[in-house]
matplotlib code that plots the C-alpha trace (Angstrom):
import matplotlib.pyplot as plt

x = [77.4, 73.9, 75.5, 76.7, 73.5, 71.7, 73.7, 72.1, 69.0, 66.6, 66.7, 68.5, 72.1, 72.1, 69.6, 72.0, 73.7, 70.3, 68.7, 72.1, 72.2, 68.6, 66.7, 69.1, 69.1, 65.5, 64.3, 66.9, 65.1, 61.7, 62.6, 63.5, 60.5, 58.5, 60.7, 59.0, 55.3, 55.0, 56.1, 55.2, 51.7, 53.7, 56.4, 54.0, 52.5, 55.7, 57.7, 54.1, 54.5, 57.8, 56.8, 54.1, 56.6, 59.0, 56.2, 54.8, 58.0, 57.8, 54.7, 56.3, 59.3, 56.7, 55.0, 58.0, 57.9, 61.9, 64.7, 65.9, 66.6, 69.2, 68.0, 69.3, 68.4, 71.1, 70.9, 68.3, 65.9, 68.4, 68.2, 63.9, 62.4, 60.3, 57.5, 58.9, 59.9, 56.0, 54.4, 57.0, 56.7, 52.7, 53.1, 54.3, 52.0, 49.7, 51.0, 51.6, 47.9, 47.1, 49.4, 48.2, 44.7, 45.6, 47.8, 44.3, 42.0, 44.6, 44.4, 40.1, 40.3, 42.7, 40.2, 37.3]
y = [50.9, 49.2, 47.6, 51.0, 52.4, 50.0, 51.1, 54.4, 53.2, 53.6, 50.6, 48.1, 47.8, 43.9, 43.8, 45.1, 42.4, 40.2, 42.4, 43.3, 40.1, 38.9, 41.2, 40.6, 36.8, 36.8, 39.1, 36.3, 33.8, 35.2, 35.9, 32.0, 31.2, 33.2, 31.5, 28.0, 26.9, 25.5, 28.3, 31.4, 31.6, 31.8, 34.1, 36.1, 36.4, 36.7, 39.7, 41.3, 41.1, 42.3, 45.1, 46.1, 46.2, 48.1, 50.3, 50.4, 51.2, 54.6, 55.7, 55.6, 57.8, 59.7, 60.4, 61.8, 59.1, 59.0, 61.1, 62.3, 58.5, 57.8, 55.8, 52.2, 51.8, 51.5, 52.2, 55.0, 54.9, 55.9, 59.4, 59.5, 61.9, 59.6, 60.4, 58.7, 55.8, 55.7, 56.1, 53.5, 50.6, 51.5, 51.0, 47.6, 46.2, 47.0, 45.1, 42.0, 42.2, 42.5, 39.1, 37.2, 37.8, 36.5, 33.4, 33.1, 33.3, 31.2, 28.3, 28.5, 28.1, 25.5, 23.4, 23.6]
z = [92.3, 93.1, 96.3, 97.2, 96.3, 98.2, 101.3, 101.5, 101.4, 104.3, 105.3, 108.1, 107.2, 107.5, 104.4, 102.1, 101.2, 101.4, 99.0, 96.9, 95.8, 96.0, 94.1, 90.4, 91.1, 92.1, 88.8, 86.5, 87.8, 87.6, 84.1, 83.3, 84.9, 82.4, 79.3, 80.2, 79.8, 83.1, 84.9, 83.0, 85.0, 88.5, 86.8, 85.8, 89.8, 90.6, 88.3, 88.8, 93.1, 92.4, 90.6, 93.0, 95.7, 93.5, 93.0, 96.7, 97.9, 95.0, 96.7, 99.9, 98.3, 96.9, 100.4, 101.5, 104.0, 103.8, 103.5, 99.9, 98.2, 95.8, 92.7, 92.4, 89.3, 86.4, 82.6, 81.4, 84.1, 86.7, 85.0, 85.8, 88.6, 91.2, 89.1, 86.2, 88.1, 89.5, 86.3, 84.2, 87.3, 86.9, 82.9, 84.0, 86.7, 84.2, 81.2, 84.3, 85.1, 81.0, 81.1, 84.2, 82.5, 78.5, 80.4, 82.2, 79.4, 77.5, 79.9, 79.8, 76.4, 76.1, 78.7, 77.1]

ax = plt.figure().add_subplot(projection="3d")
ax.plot(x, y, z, "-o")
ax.set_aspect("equal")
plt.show()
């Protein structure tokens, strides 16, 4: 269904297997990353770029800057209205930055 679902998207057809694939590998391994000590800080830049594209990409829906877009999403957020989807992905940069910052502050401390 996502593969199907990323077909329809507005974008060029070649990047839907590229992205079909990418984008659940990329979030598993993001997600590994953040499961180790020496990798949780760049996991962290990293699930919170992806978000922020995820997100960027929301506004864009939102601006009407596309056609009507099917939701590739699965589970209970394929049910929310774009709004939704803006104000959960938001909900989660946030708690990324909130993150980045403690791993931050974490890592001063730790130094001195």
């Amino acid at each position: 269904v996502f593969m199907l679902q990323m077909k329809v998207q507005p974008l060029p057809e070649v990047l839907t297997p590229v992205l079909g694939w990418g984008i659940p590998i990329t979030e598993i391994i993001i997600s590994l990353m953040m499961m180790t000590i020496s990798f949780r800080k760049l996991g962290l830049y990293l699930a919170t770029g992806l978000m922020i594209c995820f997100t960027a990409y929301i506004v864009l829906v939102k601006m009407n800057m596309f056609d009507k877009i099917p939701c590739s999403c699965g589970g209970a957020i394929s049910t929310f209205t774009w709004t939704q989807h803006l104000i959960f992905n938001l909900f989660f940069v946030v708690i990324g930055i909130t993150g980045i910052y403690l791993e931050h502050r974490s890592a001063n401390v730790a130094r001195s």
